[in-house]
Backbone as JSON, one array per atom type, in Angstrom:
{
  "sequence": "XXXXXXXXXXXXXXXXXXXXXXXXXXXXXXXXXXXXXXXXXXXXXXXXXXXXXXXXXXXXXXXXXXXXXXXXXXXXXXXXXXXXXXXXXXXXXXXXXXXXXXXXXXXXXXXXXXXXXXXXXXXXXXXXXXXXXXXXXXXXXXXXXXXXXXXXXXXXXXXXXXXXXXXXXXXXXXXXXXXXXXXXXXXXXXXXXXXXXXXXXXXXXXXXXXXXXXXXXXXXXXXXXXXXXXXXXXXXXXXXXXXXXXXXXXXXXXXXXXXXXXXXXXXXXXXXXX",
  "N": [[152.85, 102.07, 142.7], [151.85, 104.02, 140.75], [150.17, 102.59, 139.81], [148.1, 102.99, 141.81], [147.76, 105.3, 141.8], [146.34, 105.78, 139.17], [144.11, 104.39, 139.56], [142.82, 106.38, 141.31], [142.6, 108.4, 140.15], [140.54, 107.44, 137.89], [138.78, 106.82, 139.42], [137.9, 109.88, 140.64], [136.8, 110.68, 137.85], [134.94, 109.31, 137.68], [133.45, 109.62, 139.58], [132.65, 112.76, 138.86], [131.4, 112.25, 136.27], [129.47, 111.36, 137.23], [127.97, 113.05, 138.95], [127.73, 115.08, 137.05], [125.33, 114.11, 135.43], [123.74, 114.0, 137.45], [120.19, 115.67, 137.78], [120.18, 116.73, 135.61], [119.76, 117.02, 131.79], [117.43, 113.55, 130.51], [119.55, 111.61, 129.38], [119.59, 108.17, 128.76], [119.08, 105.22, 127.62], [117.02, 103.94, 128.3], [114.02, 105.58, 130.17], [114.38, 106.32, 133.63], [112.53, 104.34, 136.33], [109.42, 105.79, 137.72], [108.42, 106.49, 140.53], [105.93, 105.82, 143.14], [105.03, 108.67, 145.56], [104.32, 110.87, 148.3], [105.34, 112.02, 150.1], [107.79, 114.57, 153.07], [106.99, 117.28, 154.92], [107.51, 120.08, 153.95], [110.34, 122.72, 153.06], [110.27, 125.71, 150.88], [112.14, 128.75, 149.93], [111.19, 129.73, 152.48], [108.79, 128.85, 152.84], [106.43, 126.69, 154.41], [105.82, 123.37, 153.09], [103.2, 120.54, 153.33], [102.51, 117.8, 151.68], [100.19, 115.53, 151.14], [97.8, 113.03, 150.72], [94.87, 113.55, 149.1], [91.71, 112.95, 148.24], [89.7, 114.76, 148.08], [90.68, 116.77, 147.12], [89.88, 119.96, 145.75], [90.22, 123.26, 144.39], [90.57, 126.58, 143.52], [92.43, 128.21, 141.46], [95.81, 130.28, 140.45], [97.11, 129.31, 137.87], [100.06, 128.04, 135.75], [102.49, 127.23, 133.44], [105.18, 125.14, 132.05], [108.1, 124.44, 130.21], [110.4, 123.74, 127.56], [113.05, 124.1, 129.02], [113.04, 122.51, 130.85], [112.2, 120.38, 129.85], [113.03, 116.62, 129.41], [114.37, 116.68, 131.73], [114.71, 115.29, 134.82], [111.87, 114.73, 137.11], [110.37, 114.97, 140.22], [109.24, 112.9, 141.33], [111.21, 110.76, 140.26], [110.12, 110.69, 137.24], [110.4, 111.25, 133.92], [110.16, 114.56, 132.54], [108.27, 115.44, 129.78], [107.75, 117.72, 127.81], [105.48, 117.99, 125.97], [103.77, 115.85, 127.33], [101.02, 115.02, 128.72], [101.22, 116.37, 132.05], [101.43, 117.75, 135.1], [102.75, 119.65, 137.77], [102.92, 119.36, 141.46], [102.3, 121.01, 144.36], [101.64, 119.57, 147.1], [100.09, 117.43, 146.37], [100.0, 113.58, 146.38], [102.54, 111.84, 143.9], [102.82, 109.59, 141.32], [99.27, 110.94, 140.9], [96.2, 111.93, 139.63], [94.38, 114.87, 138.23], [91.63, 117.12, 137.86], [91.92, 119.77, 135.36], [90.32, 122.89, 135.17], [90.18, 125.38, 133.04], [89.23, 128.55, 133.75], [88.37, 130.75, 132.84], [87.38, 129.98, 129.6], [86.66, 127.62, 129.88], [87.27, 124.83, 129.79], [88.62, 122.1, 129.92], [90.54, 119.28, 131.46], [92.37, 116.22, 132.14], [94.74, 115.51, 133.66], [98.11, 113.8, 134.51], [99.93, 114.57, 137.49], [103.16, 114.54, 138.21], [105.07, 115.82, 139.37], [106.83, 118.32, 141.54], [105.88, 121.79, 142.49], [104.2, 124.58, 141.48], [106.83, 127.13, 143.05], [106.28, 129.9, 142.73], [105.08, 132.94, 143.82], [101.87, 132.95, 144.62], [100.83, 130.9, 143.13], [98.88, 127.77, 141.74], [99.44, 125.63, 140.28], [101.2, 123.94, 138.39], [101.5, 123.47, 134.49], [102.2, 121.06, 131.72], [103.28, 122.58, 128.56], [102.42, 121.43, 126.74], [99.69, 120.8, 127.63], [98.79, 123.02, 128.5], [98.72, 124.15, 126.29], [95.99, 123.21, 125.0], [94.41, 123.77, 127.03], [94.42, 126.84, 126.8], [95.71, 128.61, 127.29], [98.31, 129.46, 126.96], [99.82, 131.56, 125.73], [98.9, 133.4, 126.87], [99.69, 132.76, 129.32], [99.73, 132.63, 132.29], [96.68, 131.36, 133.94], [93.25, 131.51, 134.98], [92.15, 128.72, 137.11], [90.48, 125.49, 138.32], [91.07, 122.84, 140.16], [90.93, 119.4, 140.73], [90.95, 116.9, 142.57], [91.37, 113.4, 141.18], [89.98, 110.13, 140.44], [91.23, 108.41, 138.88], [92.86, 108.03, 135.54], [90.91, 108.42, 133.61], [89.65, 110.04, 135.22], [87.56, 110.17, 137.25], [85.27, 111.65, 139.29], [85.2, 112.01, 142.92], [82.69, 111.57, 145.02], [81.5, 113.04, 147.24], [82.5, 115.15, 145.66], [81.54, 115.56, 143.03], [78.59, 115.61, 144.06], [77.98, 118.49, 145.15], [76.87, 120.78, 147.24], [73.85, 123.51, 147.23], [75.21, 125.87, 148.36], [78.15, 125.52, 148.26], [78.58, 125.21, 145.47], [80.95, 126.03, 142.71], [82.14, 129.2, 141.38], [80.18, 130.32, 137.77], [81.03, 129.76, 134.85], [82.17, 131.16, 131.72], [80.97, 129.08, 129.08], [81.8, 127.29, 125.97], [79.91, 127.07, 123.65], [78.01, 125.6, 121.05], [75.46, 127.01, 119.44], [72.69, 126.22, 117.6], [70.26, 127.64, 115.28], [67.45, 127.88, 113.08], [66.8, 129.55, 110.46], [64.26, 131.1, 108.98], [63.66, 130.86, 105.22], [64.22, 132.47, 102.86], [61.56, 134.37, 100.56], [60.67, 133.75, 97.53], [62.83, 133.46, 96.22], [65.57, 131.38, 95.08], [66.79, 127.8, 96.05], [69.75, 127.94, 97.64], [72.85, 126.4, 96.09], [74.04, 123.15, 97.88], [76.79, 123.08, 99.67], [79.82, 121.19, 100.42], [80.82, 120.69, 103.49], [83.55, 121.33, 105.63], [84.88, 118.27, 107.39], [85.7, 117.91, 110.66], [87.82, 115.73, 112.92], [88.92, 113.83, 115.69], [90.75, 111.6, 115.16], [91.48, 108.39, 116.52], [93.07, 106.31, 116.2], [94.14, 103.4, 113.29], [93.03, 100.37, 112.65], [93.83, 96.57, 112.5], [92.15, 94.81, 112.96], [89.08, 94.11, 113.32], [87.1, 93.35, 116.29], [89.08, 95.19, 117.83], [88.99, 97.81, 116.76], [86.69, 98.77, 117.6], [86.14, 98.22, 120.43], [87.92, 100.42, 121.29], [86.23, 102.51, 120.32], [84.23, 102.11, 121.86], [85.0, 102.48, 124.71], [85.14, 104.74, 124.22], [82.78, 106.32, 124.42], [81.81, 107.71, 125.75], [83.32, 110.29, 125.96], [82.64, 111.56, 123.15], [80.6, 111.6, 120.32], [81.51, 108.94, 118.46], [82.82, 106.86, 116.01], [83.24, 104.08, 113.78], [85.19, 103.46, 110.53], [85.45, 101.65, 108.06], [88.35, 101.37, 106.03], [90.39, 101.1, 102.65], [93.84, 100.62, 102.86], [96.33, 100.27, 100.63], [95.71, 97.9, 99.71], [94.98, 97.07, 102.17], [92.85, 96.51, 104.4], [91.71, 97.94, 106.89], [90.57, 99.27, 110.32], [89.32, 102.49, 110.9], [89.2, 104.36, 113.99], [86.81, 107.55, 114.85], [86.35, 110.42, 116.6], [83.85, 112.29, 116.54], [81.76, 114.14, 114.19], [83.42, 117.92, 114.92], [82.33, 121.02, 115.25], [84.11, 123.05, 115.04], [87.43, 123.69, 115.22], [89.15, 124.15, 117.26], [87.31, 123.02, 119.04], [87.62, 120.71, 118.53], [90.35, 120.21, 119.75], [89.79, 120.42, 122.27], [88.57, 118.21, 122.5], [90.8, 116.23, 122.08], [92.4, 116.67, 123.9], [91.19, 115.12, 125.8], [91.27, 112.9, 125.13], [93.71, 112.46, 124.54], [95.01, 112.65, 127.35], [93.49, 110.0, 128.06], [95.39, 108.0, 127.33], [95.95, 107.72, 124.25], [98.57, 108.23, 122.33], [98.91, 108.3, 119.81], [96.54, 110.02, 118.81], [95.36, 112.06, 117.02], [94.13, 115.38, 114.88], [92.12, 115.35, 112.14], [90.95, 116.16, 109.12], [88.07, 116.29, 106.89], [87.08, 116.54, 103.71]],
  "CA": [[152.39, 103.41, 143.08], [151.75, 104.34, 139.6], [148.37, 102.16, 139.22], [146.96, 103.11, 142.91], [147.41, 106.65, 141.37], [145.68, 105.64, 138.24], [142.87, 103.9, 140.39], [142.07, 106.98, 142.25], [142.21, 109.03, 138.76], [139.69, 106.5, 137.43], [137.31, 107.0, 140.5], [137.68, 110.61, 140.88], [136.31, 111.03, 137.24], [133.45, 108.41, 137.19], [132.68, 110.49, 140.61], [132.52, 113.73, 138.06], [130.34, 112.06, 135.61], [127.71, 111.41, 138.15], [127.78, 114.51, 139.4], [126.91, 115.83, 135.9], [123.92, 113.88, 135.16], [122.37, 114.46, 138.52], [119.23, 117.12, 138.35], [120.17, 116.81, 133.97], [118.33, 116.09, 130.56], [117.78, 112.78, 130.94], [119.68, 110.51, 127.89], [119.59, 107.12, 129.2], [118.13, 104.02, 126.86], [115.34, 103.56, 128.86], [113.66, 106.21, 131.62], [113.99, 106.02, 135.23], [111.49, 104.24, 136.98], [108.72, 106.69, 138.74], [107.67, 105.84, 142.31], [104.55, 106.45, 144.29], [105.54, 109.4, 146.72], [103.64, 111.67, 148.85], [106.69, 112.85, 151.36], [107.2, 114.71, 154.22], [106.74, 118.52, 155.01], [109.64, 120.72, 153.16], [110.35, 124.19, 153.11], [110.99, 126.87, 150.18], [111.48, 130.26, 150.1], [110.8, 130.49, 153.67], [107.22, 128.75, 152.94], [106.03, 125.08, 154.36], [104.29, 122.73, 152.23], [102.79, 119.69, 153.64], [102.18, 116.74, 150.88], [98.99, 114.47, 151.69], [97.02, 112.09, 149.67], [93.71, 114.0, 149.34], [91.08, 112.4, 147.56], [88.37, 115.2, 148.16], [91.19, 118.21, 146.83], [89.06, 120.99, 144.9], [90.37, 124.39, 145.1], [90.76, 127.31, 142.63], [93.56, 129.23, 141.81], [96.11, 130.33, 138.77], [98.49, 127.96, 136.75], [101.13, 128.34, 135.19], [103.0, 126.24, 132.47], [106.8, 124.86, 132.31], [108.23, 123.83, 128.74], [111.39, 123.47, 127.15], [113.7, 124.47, 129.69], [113.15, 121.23, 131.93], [112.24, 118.8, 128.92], [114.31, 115.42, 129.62], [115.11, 116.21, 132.88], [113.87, 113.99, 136.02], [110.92, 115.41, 138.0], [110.28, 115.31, 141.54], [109.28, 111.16, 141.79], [111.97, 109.69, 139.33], [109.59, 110.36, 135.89], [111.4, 112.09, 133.04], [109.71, 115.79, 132.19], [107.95, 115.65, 128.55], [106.51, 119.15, 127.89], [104.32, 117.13, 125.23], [102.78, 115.24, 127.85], [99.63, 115.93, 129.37], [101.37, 116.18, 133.61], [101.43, 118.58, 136.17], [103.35, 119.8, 138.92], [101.63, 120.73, 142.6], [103.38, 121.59, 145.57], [101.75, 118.27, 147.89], [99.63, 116.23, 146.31], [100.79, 112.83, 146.08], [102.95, 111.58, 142.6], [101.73, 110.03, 140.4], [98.08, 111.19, 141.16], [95.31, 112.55, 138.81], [93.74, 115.95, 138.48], [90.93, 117.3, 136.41], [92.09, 120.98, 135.51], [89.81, 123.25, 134.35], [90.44, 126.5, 132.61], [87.91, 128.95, 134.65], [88.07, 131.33, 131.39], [87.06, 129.51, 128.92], [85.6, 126.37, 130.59], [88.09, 123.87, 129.15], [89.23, 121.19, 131.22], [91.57, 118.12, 130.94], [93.1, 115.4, 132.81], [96.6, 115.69, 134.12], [99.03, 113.32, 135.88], [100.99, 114.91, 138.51], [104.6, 113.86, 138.61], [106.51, 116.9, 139.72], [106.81, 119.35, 142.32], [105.99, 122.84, 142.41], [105.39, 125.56, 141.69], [107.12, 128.07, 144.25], [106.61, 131.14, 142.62], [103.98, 133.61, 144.29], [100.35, 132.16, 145.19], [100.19, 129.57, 141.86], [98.13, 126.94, 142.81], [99.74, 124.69, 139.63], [102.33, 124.08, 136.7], [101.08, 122.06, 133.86], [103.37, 120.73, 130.74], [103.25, 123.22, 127.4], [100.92, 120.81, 125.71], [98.7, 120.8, 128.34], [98.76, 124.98, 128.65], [97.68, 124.75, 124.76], [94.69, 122.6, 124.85], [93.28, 124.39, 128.16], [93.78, 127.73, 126.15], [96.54, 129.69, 127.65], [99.8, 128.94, 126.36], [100.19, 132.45, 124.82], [98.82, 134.08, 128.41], [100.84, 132.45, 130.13], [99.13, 132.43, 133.46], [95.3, 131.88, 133.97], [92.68, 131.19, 136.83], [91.81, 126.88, 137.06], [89.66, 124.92, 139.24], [91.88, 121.85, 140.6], [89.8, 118.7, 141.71], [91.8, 115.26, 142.41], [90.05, 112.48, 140.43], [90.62, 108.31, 140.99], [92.63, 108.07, 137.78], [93.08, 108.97, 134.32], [89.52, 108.74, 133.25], [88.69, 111.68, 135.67], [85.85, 109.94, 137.85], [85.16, 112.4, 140.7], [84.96, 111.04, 144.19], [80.97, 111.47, 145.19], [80.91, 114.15, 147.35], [82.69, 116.59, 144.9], [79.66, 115.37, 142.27], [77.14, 116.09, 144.37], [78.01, 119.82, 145.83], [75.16, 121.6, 147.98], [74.32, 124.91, 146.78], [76.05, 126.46, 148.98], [79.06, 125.24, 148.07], [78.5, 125.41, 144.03], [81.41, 126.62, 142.05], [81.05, 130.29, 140.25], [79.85, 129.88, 136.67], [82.36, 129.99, 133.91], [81.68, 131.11, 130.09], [81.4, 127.85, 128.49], [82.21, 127.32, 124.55], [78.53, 126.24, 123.55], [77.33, 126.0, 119.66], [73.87, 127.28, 119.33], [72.23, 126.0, 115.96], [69.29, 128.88, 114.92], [66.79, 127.89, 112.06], [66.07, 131.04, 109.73], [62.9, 131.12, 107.95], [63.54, 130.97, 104.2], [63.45, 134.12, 102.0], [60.65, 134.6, 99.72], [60.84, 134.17, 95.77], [64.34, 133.26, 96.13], [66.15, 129.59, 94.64], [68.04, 127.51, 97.19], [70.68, 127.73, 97.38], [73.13, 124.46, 95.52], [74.87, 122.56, 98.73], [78.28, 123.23, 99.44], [79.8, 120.11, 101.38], [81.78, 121.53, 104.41], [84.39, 120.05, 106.05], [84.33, 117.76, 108.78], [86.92, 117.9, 111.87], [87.48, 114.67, 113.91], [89.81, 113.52, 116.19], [91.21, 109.78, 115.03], [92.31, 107.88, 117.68], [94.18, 105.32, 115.42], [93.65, 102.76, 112.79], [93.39, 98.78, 113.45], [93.54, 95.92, 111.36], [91.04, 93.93, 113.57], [87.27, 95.18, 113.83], [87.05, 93.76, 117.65], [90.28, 95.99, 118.73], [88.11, 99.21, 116.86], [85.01, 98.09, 118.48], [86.65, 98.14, 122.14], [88.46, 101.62, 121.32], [85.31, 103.42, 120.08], [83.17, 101.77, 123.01], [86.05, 103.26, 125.43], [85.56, 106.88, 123.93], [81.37, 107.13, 124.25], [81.56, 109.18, 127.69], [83.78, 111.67, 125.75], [81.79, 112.45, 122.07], [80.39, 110.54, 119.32], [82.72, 107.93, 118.18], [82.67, 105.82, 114.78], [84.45, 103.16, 112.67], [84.93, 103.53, 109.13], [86.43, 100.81, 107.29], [89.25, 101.97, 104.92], [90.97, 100.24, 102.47], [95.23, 101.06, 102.77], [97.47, 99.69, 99.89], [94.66, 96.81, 99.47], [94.57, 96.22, 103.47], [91.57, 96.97, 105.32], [91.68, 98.81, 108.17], [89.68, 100.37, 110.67], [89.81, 103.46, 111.93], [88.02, 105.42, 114.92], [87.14, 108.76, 114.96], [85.58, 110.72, 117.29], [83.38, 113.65, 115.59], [82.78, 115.68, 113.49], [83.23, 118.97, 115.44], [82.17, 122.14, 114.33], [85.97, 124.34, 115.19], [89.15, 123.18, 115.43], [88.85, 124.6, 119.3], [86.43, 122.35, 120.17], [88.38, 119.45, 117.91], [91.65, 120.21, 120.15], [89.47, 120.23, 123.59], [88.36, 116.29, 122.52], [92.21, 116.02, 121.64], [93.17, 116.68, 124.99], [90.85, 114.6, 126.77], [91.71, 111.4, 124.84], [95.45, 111.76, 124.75], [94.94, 112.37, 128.92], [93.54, 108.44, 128.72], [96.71, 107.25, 126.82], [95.95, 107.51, 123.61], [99.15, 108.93, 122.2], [98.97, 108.52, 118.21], [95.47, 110.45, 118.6], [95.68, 113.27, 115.91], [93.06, 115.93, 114.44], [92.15, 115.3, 110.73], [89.95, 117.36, 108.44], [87.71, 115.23, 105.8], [86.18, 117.65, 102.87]],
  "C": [[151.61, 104.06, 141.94], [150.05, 103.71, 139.26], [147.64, 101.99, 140.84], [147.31, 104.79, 142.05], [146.56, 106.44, 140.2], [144.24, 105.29, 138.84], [142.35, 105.15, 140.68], [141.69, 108.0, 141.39], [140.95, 109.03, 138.37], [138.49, 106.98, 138.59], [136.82, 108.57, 140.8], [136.84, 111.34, 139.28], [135.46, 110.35, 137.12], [132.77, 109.33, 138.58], [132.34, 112.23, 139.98], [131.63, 113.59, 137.11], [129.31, 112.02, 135.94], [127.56, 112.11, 138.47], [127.21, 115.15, 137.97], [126.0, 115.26, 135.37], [122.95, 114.14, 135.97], [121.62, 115.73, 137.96], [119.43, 117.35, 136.71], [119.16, 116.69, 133.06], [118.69, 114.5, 130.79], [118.47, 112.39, 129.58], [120.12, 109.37, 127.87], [118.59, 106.34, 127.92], [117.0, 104.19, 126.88], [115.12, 104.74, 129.95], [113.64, 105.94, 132.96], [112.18, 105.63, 135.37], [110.89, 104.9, 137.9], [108.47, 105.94, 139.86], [106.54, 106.48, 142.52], [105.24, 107.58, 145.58], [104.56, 110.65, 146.93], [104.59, 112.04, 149.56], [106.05, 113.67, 152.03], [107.17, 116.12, 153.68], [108.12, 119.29, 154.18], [109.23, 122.17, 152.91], [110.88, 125.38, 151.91], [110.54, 127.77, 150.06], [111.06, 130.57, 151.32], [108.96, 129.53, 153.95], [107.36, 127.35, 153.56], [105.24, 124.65, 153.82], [104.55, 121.38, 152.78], [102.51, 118.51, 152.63], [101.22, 115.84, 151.64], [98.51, 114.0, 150.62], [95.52, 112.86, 149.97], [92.76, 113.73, 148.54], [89.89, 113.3, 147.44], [89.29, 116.88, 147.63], [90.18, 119.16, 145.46], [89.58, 122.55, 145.25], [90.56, 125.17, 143.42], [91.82, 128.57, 142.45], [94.43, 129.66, 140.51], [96.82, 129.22, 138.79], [98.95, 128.63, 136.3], [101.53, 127.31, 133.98], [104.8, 126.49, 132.23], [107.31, 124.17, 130.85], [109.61, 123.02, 128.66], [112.73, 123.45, 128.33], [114.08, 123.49, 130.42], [112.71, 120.1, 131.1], [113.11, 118.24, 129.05], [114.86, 115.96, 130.92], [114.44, 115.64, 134.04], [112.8, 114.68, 136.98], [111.11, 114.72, 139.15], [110.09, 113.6, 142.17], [109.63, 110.28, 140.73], [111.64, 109.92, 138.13], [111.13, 111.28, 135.38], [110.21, 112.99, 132.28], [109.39, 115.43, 130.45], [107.08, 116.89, 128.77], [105.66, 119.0, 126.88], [103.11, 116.33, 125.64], [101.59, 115.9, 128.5], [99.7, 115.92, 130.94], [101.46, 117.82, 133.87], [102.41, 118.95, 137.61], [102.36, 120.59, 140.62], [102.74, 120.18, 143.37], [103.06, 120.1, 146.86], [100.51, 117.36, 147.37], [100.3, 114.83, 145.54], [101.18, 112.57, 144.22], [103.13, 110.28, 142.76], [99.96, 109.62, 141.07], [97.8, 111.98, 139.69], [94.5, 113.56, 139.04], [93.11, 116.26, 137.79], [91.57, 119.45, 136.45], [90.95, 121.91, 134.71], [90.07, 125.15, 134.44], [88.9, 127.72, 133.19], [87.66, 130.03, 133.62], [87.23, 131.38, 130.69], [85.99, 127.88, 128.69], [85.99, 124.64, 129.86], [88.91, 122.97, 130.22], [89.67, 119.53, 130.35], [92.23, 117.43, 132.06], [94.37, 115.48, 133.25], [97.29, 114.59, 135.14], [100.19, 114.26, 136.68], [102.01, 113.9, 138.89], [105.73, 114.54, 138.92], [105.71, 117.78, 141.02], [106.78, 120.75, 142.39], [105.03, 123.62, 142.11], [105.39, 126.63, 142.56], [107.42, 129.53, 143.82], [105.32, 131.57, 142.77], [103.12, 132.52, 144.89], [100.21, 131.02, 143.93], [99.7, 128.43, 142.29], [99.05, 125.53, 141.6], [100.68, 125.06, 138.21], [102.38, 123.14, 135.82], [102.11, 122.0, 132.58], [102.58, 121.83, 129.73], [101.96, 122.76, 126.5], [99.86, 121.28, 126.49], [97.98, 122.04, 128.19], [98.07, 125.62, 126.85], [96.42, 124.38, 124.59], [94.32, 123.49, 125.97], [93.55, 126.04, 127.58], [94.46, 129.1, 126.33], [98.02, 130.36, 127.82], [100.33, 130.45, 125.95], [99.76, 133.41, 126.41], [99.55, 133.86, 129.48], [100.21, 131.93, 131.65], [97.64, 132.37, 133.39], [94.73, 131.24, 135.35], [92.43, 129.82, 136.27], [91.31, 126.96, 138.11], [90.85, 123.68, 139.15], [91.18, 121.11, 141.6], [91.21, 117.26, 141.45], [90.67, 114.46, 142.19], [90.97, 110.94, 140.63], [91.79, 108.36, 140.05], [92.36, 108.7, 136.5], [91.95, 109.03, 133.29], [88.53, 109.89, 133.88], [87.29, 111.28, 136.41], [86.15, 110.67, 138.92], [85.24, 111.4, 141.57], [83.56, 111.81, 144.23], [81.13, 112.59, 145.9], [81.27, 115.71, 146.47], [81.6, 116.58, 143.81], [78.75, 116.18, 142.48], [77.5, 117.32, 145.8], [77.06, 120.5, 146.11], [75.57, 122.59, 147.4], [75.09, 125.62, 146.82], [77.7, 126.68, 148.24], [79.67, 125.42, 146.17], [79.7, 126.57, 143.58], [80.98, 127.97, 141.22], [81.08, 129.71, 138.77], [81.24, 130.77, 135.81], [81.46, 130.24, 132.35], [81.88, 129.78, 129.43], [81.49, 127.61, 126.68], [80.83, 126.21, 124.57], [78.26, 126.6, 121.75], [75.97, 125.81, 119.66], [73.79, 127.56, 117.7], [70.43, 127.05, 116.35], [69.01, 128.23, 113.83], [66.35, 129.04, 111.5], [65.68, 130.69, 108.99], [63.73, 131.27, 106.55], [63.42, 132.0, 103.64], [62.29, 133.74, 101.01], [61.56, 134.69, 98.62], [62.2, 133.98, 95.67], [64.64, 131.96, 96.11], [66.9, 129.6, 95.76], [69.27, 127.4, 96.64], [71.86, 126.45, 97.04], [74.0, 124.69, 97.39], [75.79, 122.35, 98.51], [78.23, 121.94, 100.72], [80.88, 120.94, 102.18], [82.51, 121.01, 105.26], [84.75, 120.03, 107.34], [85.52, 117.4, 109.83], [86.54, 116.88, 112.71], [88.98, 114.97, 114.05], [89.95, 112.15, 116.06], [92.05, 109.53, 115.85], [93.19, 106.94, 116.9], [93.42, 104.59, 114.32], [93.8, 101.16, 112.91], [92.98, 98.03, 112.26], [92.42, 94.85, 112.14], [89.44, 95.05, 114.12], [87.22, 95.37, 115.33], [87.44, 94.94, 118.45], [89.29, 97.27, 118.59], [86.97, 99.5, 117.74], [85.37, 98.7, 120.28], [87.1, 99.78, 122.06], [87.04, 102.33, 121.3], [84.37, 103.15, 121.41], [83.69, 102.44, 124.29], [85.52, 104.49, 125.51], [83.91, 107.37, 123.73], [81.36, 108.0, 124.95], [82.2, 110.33, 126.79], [83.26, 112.56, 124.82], [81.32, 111.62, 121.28], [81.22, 110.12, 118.48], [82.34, 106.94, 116.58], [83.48, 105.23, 114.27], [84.09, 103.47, 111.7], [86.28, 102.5, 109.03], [87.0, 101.12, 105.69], [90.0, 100.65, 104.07], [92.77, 101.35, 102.26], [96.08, 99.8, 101.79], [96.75, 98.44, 100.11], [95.17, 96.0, 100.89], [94.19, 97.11, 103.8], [91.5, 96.92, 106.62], [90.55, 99.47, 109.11], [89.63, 101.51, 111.48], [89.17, 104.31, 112.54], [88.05, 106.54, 115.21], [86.08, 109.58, 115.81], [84.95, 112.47, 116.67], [82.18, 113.52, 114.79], [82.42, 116.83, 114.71], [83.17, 120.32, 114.9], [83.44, 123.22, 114.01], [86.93, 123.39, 115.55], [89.13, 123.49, 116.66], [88.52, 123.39, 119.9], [87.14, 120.89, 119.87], [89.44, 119.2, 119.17], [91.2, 119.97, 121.88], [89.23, 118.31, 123.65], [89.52, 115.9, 123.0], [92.24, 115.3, 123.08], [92.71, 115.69, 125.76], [91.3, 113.25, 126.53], [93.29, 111.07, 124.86], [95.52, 111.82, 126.54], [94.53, 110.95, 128.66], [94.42, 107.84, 127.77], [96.82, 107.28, 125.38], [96.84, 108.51, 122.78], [99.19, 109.7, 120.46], [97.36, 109.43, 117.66], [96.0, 111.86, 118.02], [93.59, 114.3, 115.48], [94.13, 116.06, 112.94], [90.69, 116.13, 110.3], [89.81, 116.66, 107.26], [87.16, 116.91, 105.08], [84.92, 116.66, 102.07]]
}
């Protein structure tokens, strides 16, 4: 009697442990495996949202951003929540899918995987991770207006007819972060001035001990800015390492940032040469 009471002990607390990891931070070895899911219709708050695979989605609306609060715990198709990463939450387009977001502000835009659900507060059209909410420019606002286009994958290629939009149809114009270089005439009777060297902001995607590997990375990263190898020497081994730059602000450094850690590149950092 004594060890069917112990048995049912035994089961009624391993049935208590699972209960407290469900819907938790995750702290497992390894992460749950994500799935592909688009699902069915579902209801909160009184509202219905439909989930579809939409390959032609473009719409404009605010965002939001989700941080600490839900870091390490399981999103909506199995992933595990990093508010470091560069994902997204929308209310039905399928997970994991790709979105280009762009900040309608400032005119800053970035890649995002969608792997969560939500969000269900007011009209928000989207809820992107912390990182994300700093590179597009509004981390400290908290809320701003975005454009939201679904793109093939994590390189952000439109589908063709969002490309090529008839007038009609043409997005409004956004302030865009543009550097305009001005030549001023020379003063009269006046020495030049000596050259100060001024220092140069890149974004290094990594360093490699094989040329090819640099070669393939930098050839990767032309679509995004001008890309270069420099061969270093580290503790008498020669290295090479690719950097995409120079940029004139740290702004515009942190907009590259974003676009290259969106295609995987995680150890991608901003450095400052003098």
């Amino acid at each position: 009697m004594s060890l069917i009471r112990s048995f049912i002990i035994v089961v009624i607390c391993l049935g208590l442990v699972a209960c407290g990891v469900t819907g938790g931070p995750y702290e497992g070895g390894s992460p749950p495996s994500p799935v592909y899911k688009v699902g069915k219709p579902y209801k909160v708050s009184g509202k219905v949202y439909r989930p579809a695979a939409d390959p032609y989605y473009d719409k404009i609306g605010l965002a939001s951003w989700y941080g600490s609060k839900f870091h390490g715990r399981k999103t909506a198709n199995g992933d595990v929540f990093n508010m470091n990463d560069l994902t997204a939450a929308h209310t039905t387009l399928p997970m994991p899918s790709y979105v280009r977001v762009t900040n309608m502000d400032n005119g800053r835009w970035l890649i995002l995987q969608v792997n969560d659900r939500g969000p269900f507060v007011g009209n928000r059209l989207i809820d992107v991770s912390r990182r994300a909410a700093q590179l597009l420019g509004f981390e400290k606002k908290g809320v701003t207006k975005v454009r939201v286009q679904a793109v093939k994958g994590p390189r952000g290629e439109l589908p063709v007819p969002t490309q090529a939009m008839a007038p009609s149809q043409e997005m409004p114009k956004v302030q865009r972060e543009e550097i305009v270089i001005v030549e001023l005439e020379p003063e009269k009777n006046t020495a030049p001035e000596p050259i100060v060297s001024a220092k140069n902001i890149y974004v290094q995607i990594g360093a490699y001990s094989k040329e090819n590997n640099a070669q393939k990375i930098a050839d990767s990263m032309g679509h995004i800015s001008n890309t270069k190898i420099e061969k270093v020497d580290v503790n008498g081994q020669n290295l090479y390492r690719v950097r995409v730059g120079p940029h004139p602000t740290v702004e515009l450094a942190e907009i590259i940032l974003g676009r290259i850690l969106s295609l995987g590149h995680n150890t991608a950092r901003i450095i400052t040469d003098y």
